[in-house]
N, C-alpha and C positions, 0 to 999 in steps of 0.2 A: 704339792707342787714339785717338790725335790724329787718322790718318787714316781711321778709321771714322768720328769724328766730322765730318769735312772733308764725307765722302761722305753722311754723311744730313744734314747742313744744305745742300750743295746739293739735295739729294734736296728735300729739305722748299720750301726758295725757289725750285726750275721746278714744284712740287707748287702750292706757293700764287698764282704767276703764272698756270698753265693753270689753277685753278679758279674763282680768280677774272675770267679771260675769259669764263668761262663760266654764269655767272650769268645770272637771266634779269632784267637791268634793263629797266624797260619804265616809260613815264609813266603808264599807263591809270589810273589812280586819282588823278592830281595835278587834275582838273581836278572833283573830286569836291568840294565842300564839306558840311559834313556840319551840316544845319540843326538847330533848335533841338529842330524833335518829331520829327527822322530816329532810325530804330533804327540802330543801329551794328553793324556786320554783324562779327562777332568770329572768326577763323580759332584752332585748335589746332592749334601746331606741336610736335609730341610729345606723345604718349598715357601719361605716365612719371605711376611712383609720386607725383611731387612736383605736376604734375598733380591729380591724383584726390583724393586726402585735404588738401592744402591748396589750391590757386591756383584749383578749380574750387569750391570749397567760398564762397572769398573772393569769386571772381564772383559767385553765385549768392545773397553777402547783398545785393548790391546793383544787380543787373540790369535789373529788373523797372521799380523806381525812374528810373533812367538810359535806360531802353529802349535795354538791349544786349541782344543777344542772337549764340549760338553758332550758325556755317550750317556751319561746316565742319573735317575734324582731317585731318591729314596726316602720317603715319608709315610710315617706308619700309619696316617688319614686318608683315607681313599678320595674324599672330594680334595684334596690338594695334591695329593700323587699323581691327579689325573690333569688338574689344574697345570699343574709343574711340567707335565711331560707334553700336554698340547701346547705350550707357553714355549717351551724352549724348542721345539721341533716345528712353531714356525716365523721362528727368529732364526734357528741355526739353518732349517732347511734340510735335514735330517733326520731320520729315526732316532728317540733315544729312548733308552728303557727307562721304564718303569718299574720300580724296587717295592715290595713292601717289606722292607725293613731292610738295615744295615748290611747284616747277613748275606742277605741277597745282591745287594751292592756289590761287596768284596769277592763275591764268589765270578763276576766279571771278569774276562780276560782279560790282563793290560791292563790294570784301571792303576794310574800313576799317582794321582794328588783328588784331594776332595777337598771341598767347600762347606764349611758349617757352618749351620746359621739358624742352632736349634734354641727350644730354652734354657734361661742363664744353668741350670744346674746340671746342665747334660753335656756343657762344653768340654771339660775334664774328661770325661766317659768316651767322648767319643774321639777326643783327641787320643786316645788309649787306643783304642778299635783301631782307628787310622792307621796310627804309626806301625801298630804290630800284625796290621795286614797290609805292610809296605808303601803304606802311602804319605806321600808328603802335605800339608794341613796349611790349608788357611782356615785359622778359627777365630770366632766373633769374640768381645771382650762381652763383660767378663771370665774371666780365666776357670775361677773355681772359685764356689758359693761356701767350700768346710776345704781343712788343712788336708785331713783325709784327701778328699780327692785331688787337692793340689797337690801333695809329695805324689803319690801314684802316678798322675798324669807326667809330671817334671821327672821321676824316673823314666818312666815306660819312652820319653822322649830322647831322653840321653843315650838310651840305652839304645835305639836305634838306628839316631842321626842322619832323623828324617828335618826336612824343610819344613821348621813351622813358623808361621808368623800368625802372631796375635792380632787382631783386632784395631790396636791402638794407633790407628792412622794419622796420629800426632806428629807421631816419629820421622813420619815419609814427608813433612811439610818442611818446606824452605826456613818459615820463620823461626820455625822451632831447632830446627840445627844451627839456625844463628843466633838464637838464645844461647843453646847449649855451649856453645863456640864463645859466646861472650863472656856467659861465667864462666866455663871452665879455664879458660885463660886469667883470670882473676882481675879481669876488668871492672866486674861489678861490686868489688868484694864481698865479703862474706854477705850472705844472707842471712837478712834477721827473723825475717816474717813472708807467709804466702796467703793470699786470701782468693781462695775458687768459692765461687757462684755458680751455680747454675738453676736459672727462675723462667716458668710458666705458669702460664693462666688456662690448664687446659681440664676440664671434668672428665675429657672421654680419653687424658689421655693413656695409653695401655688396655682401656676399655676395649673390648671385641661384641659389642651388642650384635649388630647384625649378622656375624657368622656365628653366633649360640645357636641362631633357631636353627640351622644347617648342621648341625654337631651333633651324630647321636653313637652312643656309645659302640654298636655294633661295628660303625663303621672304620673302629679304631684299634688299637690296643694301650689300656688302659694300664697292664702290669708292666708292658716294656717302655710308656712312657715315663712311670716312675722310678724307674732302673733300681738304684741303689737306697730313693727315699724308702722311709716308714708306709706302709699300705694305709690307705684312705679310700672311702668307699670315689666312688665314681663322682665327680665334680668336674663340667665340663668350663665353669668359668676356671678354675686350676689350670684347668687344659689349655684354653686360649687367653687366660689374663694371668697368665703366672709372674709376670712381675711385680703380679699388686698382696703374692702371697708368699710369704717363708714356709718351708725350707726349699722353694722353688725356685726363688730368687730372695736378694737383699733390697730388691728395690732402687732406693736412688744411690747409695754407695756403689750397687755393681753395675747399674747402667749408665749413670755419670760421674762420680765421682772417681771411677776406674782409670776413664780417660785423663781423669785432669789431676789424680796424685801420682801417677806414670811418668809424668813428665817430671817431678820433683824428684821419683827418685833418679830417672836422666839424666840431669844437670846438675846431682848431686853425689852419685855415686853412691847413695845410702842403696839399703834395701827393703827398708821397714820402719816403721816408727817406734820410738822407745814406747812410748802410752799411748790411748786414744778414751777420751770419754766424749760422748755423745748426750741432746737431749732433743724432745721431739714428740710427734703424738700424730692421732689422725685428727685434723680439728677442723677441717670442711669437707672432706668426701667420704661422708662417714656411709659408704656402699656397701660394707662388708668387705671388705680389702683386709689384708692381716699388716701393710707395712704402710709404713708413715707415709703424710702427705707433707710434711714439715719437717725438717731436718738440720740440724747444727753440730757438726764434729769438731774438734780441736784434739790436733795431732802433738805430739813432742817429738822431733828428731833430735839428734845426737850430731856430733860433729861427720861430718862427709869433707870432701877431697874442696870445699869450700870455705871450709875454716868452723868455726863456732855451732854450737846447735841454733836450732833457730822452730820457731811456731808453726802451723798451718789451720788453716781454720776452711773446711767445707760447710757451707750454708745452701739450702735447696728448699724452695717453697713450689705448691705447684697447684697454688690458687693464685697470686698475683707474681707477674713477669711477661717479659715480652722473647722469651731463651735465649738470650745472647751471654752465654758463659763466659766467665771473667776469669782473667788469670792473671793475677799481677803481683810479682815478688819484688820485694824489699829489701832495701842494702841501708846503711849510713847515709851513703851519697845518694840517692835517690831512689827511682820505680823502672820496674823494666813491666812493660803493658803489652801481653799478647793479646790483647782487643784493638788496639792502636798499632800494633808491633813498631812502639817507640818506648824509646829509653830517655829516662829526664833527669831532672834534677828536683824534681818535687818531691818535698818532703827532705830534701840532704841538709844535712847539717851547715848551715852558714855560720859566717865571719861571728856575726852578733853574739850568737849562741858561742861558738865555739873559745870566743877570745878570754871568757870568764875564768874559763877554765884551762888557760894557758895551751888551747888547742888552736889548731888553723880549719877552716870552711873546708867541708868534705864536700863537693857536688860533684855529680854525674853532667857529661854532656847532654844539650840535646839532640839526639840523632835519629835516623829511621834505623832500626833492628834489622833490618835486609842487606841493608847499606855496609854492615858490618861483616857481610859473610860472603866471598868471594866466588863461592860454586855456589850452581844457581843446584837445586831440587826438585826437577821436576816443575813445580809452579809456585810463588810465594802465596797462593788462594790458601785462606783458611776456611773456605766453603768446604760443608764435611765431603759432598761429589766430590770433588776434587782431590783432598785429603786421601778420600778410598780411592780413588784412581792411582794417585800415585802411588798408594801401600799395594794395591793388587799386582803394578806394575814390578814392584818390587820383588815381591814373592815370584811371580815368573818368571824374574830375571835371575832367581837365584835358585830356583828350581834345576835351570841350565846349568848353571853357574858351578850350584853348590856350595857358595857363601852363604854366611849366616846372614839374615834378614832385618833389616834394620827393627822389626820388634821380635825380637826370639822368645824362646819358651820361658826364658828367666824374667823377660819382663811380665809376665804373665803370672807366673810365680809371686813377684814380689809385689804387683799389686791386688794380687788374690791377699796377701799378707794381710796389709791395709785395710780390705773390705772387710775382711772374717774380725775382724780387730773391731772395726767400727760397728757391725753387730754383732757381736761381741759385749760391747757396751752398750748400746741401744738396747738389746733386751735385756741386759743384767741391771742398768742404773749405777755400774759401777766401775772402775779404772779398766781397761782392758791392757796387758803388757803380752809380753811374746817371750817364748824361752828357747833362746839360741841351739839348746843340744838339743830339745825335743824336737825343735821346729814345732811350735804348738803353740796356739793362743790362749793366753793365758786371765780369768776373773780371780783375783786372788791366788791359793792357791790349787785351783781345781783347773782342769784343761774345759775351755767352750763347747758345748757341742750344740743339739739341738735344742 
C-alpha cells in the first residue's frame, strides 16, 4: 500500500508540473480596462447542472442592469457544448460561441470574467487559466481538493489581482453578516462548540444514470479532463459522477461541508484548524462510489479574535434526512441558530447552576439574528437562489468596482484547508494537523497526498 501510494503521488506531482507548463498564460487582456458603460463580455466555463438552474439564473437577475452579458461557453463534451450554446443563445437572444476547450475560450477578443462550474478538482486549475489569461472568476466552492493546487491557484491569484469570488454564497446573506457582526463585537462571547449537519435521503443523489447512456468517449477529451490527476483508463461514471469519487472530489467535506466550515472560519478570524480526525464508511449505497455515504468530522480550533479555542463537529449522512443544513454555534450564554436566525438562551448557564460556584446566570437574550444588524444585504432569504443571487450580484458589482468580493480567493484557500485535512483523515484513520511553514496537511509526520 505505501508503495502504491509513493507511485501515484509522484504520478500526480510530474502530472501537475507538465500541466501546469502548459497552460495558456498569455497578458492579451491585462491592458483591457474595462470602462464605466463597457459591457463585460462574460465566458462559461462548464455547461454543468449547477450552471443552469442556479449561477445562470443569478446572472440573469442582474445583467441587464450591470451591462454584462454571456459571448461564450466552453466544454470539452460536445453534447453539452452544444447543449450550452443553444441554451444561452435563446435566452440571451444572441450568437454565442461555442469553445471546445479553455484554450479556445481565452483566445476571444475582450473576453473580461468567466464562470466556473466544472468538477470539484479542476476549480484550482482553472482558476489559474482565468486569472493569467486576464480574466476575473467567479468559481464554484470547493476551492481545491490537494494543498498543491490550493498554494498554486491562491498564488497565480495574488499575483494578478484579478476579481475572484468563491463560491460560498453564505457570505452574501443578510443573516450571516448579522451573525458575523454579533460575535465579532463580542456579544455572544467566546464560542465553545459548533455543530453543522447536513442530511439527505437521496440514492441518485450525484448519480448521473441517464446522461451515461449519452456519454461516449470520442465525443470528449478524456486526458484534458484529468488535468493534473494520475491517468485512469477511460471511466465515464468518473466523468459525470465525480463526486462519488476521489481524487476527483472529497465528496461531502467539498461539496457541503465547505460551505458551512467557511463561515466558522468568518466569524472567527481562524484560518484552519489545529486537528481533524474523521470516521465514516459507505454503509447503504454501496454502487461502487469510492467516497463515503456517512460521514462525522471533529475539528479543533485554537483561540481566533473570539476568545478561547472551541470544538466543531460536521456530521453528513445521505440515506436518512430531509437537507436542511444546520448550523448552530455555542457560547456559555446560550445558541446562535442559522436555521431559525435566532439567538437564545438555551443551553446558558443559569442562576441555579451558576451560584454553587460563586458565579452569576450567563444567558443570551431572545432575539431575531436580523434584528441585530442594521444594513440590510441584499435579502435576509437563506434560500441557496437567493444566496447565489446575491453573491453573483456581488462579483459584478466588484468587477466594476474592483473591490474585493465579499468571498475572496483566501476564503477559498482556507477552507480548501479544512477539506484536505478532513480527507486527510478519512482515509488515513488518523489525526490529520497542518504545518504553518509548509502550508501542508500533515498524517503524522508525512505530508497527505493521494
Amino acid at each position: 500500500m505505501t508503495s502504491r501510494r509513493e507511485f501515484i503521488r509522484q504520478a500526480a506531482v510530474a502530472a501537475a508540473g507538465s500541466y501546469l507548463s502548459t497552460l495558456p498564460f498569455t497578458a492579451k487582456s491585462y491592458s483591457r480596462i474595462i470602462g464605466a458603460n463597457d459591457r463585460v463580455r462574460v465566458g462559461v466555463v462548464g455547461f454543468s447542472d449547477r450552471f443552469l438552474n442556479s449561477l445562470f439564473p443569478a446572472f440573469t437577475g442582474h445583467h441587464k442592469k450591470l451591462n454584462f452579458d454571456i459571448v461564450g461557453v466552453s466544454d470539452i463534451w460536445k453534447l453539452r457544448r452544444e447543449e450550452g450554446q443553444a441554451f444561452l443563445e435563446q435566452k440571451l437572444g444572441h450568437k454565442v460561441k461555442a469553445c471546445v476547450n479553455n484554450e479556445e475560450l481565452y483566445r476571444m477578443k475582450d473576453l473580461d470574467a468567466v464562470i466556473i462550474s466544472t468538477a470539484d478538482f479542476q476549480h484550482a486549475l482553472h482558476t489559474i487559466e482565468a486569472v493569467q489569461a486576464g480574466c476575473d472568476a467567479y468559481v464554484e466552492k470547493p476551492f481545491a481538493e490537494t494543498m498543491e493546487d490550493n498554494r498554486a491557484a491562491l498564488k497565480a491569484v495574488r499575483a494578478t489581482n484579478k476579481i475572484v469570488q468563491i463560491g460560498s454564497q453564505r457570505r452574501s446573506g443578510a443573516n450571516y453578516h448579522a451573525a458575523e457582526n454579533f460575535i465579532k463585537q463580542g456579544k455572544f462571547g467566546d464560542i465553545t462548540m459548533v455543530e453543522l449537519t447536513w442530511n439527505v435521503n437521496q440514492p441518485g443523489r450525484w448519480r448521473r444514470p441517464a446522461l451515461l447512456a449519452k456519454l461516449k468517449e470520442e465525443d470528449t477529451d478524456w486526458k484534458r479532463f484529468l488535468m493534473n490527476r494520475p491517468f485512469e483508463p477511460w471511466d465515464p461514471r468518473i466523468y459525470l459522477e465525480y463526486r462519488l469519487f476521489w481524487p476527483y472530489s472529497s465528496g461531502m467535506p467539498g461539496q457541503w461541508m465547505s460551505h458551512q466550515i467557511d463561515t466558522v472560519h468568518w466569524f472567527t478570524g481562524l484560518k484552519h484548524p489545529r486537528s481533524v480526525v474523521a470516521n465514516g464508511g459507505i454503509y447503504m449505497w454501496k454502487d461502487g462510489r469510492r467516497n463515503w455515504d456517512t460521514t462525522t468530522a471533529v475539528f479543533d480550533y485554537g483561540e481566533g479574535n473570539t476568545g478561547n479555542g472551541f470544538q466543531v463537529t460536521f456530521s453528513s449522512r445521505m440515506h436518512n434526512g430531509t437537507e436542511r443544513p444546520a448550523e448552530i454555534y455555542y457560547s456559555n450564554g446560550g445558541e446562535l441558530n442559522l436555521n431559525t436566525n435566532q439567538i437564545s438562551p438555551n443551553g446558558g448557564l443559569e442562576q441555579r447552576h451558576a451560584v454553587a460556584m460563586g458565579m452569576k446566570a450567563n444567558l443570551l437574550p431572545n432575539m431575531n439574528l436580523t434584528d441585530t444588524y442594521s444594513q440590510v444585504v441584499a435579502s435576509a432569504n437563506t434560500g441557496g437562489d437567493q444566496l447565489t443571487t446575491n453573491h453573483m450580484l456581488n462579483w459584478m458589482e466588484c468587477i466594476r468596482s474592483r473591490k474585493e468580493p465579499n468571498a475572496p480567493v483566501e476564503a477559498g484557500y482556507y477552507h480548501s484547508i479544512a477539506n484536505v485535512m478532513t480527507t486527510a483523515a478519512a482515509h488515513s484513520g488518523a489525526k490529520a494537523t497542518f504545518d504553518e511553514q509548509k502550508q501542508e496537511v500533515m498524517v503524522g509526520d508525512k505530508i497527505f497526498t493521494y
